[in-house]
N, C-alpha and C positions, 0 to 999 in steps of 0.2 A: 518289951524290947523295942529301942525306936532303932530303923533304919535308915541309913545315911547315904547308902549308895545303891547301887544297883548289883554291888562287890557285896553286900552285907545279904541280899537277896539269895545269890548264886550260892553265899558259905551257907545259906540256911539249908537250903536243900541237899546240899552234901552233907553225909556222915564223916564223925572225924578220920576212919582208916581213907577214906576217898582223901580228905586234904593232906595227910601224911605222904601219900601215894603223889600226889600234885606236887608238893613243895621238893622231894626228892628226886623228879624229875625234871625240874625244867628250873633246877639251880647249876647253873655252868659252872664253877669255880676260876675257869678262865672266862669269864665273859667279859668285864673289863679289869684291868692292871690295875695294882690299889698303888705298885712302887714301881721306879723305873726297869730297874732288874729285873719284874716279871715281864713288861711291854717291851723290853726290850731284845728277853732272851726266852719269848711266847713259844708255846713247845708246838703249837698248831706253824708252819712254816709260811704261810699265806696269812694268816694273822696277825704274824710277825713281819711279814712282811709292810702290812697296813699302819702297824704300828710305829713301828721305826721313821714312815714317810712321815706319818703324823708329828713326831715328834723331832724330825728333819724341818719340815715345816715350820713350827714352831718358833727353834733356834734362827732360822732364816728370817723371816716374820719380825722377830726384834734382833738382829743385826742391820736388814734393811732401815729400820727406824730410829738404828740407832740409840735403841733402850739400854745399854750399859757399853763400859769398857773394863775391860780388864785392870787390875792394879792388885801389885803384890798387899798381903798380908801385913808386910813390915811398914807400907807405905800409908795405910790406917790413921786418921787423927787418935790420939791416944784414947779421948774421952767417950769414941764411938764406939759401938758393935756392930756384929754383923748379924744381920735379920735371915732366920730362916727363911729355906723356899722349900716346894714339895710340887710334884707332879699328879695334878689331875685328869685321869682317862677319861673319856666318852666315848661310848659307838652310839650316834644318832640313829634313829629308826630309818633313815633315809640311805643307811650302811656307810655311812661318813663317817673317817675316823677323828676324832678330836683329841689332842696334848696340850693340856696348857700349863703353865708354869708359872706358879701363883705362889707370892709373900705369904708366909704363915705371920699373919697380922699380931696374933698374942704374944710374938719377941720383939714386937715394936712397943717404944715407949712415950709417950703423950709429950710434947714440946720438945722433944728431941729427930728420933723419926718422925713425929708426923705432928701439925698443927690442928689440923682438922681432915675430920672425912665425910665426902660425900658422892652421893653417885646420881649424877641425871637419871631419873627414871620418869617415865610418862603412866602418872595417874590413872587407873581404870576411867573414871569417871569424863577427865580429859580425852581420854581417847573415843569414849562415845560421844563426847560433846563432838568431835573432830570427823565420824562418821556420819554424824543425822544432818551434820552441815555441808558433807560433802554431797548425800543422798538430796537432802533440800533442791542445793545449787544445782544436782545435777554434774558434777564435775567428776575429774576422774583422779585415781592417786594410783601413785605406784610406790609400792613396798618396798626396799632395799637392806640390806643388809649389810653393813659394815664390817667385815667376820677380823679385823682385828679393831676394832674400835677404841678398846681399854689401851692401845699401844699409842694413839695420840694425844696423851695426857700430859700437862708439862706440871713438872714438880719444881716447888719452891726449893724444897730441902735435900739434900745428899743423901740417899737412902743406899746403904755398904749391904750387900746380900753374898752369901754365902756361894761359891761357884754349883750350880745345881749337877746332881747326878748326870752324866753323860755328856758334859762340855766336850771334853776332849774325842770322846769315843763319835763325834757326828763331825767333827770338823775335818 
């Protein structure tokens, strides 16, 4: 047997009725909202409450920015569709609630919705380059967080998305 973590350690020492006993406790069914309907209509009343801010947020968050407008149906180029969207929960561990509202990518079509994709991300290897030179210099950095970041992205192309669950019901 090779072990991998320190998770493969602890399962060894437990018999399987102990892991039976573990998985059926500490599985919430509410813990996060897989669809809007749950997050929205959360039977815990303080949950829902967190919820609904989060996903007020949200909607607010790209109206300030300006990430869509409204337009009927009818008003469609003929040759286009409309791209699913779906809402993703998170409760961070820091009891932060997160909604995002994210393009289901696999009803986009290559040269039509989208030319190319790509996502700035910072290299593991870069980032320690970027630490042993701050450590060297002696210098100092400050961390930041840009918590809507993905919203100041400018698109070439017209991308038609489907009105997502609870437009109406937040406005």
């Amino acid at each position: 047997t090779v072990l991998r973590s320190g998770r493969d350690v602890a399962a060894l020492m437990l018999d399987k009725n102990d892991l039976k006993d573990i998985a059926t406790t500490t599985t919430d069914p509410y813990d996060e909202p897989t669809t809007f309907q749950e997050a929205w209509n959360h039977p815990d009343p303080e949950e829902r409450k967190w919820w609904r801010a989060a996903i007020k947020k949200e909607f607010h968050d790209m109206n300030v920015r300006k990430v869509w407008r409204k337009i009927k149906r009818d008003r469609m180029p003929p040759q286009r569709r409309c791209v699913k969207c779906k809402w993703v929960f998170k409760k961070k561990r820091n009891g932060v609630y997160r909604a995002r509202l994210v393009a289901c990518g696999y009803s986009q079509i290559a040269g039509i919705d989208y030319s190319e994709n790509y996502a700035p991300v910072l290299h593991d290897v870069t980032y320690r380059i970027l630490l042993i030179t701050l450590i060297v210099w002696k210098l100092q950095a400050k961390i930041i967080d840009v918590e809507t970041a993905f919203l100041y992205g400018d698109l070439e192309e017209e991308i038609y998305m489907d009105c997502p669950d609870g437009m109406n019901a937040t406005e």
